[in-house]
N, C-alpha and C positions, 0 to 999 in steps of 0.2 A: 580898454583905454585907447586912444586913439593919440596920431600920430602927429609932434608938433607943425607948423608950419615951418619952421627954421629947416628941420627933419624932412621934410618933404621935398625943399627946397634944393637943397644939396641932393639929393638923391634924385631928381629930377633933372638936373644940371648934368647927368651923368659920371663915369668913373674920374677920378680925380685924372688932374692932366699928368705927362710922362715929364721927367725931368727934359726933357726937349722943346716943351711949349716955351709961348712968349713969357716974357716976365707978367704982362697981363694977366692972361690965363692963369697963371698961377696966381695971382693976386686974389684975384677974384674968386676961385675956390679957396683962398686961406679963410677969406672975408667969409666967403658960406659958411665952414667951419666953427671960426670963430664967433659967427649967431648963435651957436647951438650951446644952452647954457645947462650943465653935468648939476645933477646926473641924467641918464636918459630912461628910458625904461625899458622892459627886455620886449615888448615889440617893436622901438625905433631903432635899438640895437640892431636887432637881426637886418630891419630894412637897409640899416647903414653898411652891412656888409657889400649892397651893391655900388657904393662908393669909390672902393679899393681901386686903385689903377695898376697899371703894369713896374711900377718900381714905386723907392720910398717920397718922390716926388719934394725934395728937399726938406724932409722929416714931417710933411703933411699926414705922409700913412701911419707913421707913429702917432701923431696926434689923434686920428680918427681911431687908430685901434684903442688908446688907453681911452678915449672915451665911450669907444664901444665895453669899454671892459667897468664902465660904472653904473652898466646896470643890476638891477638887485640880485639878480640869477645871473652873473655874467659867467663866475668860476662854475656852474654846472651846466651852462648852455652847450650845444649844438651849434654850429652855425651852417646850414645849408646852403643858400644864398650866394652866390658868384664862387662858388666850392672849388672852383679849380684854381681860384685867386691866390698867389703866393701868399700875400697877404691874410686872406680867411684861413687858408690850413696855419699860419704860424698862430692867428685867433684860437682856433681848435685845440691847438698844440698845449696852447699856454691854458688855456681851460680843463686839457686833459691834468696835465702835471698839476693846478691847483687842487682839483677834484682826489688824486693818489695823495697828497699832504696829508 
């Protein structure tokens, strides 16, 4: 399967901004975001991990996680991908504890 453009998009644009950009900037990553219509599939998921930025980015990183988490495989995935990202290990986290259910 290959990988949307909305998906490319964002991920292309780089990590999400730090709750210290301009109001702009963060506009504009919600707007990427918000292209991206759920569910996604577990290859744009994994891409989207390189999304994450350095804090929650005023609930942006929430946003991008619960929609990493509606791909078909998302409670059994891996996520490799920016792996040192706060962000990705709490992703990991939340897919271990689904997976023990």
């Amino acid at each position: 399967m290959s990988i949307r453009l909305e998906v490319e998009e964002l991920v292309r644009s780089g990590p999400l901004p730090s709750e210290e950009a301009t109001e702009e900037e963060i506009a504009q990553a919600q707007h990427l975001l918000d292209r991206i219509t759920p569910p996604v599939s577990d290859e744009e998921a994994q891409a989207l991990t390189a999304a994450f930025g350095p804090d929650d980015c005023y609930g942006l990183s929430w946003t991008l996680l619960h929609l990493i988490e509606t791909a078909p495989h998302a409670r059994d995935a891996r996520y490799r991908g920016n792996a040192t990202n706060t962000w990705v290990q709490l992703l990991n986290a939340r897919a271990g504890a689904a997976q023990t259910e």
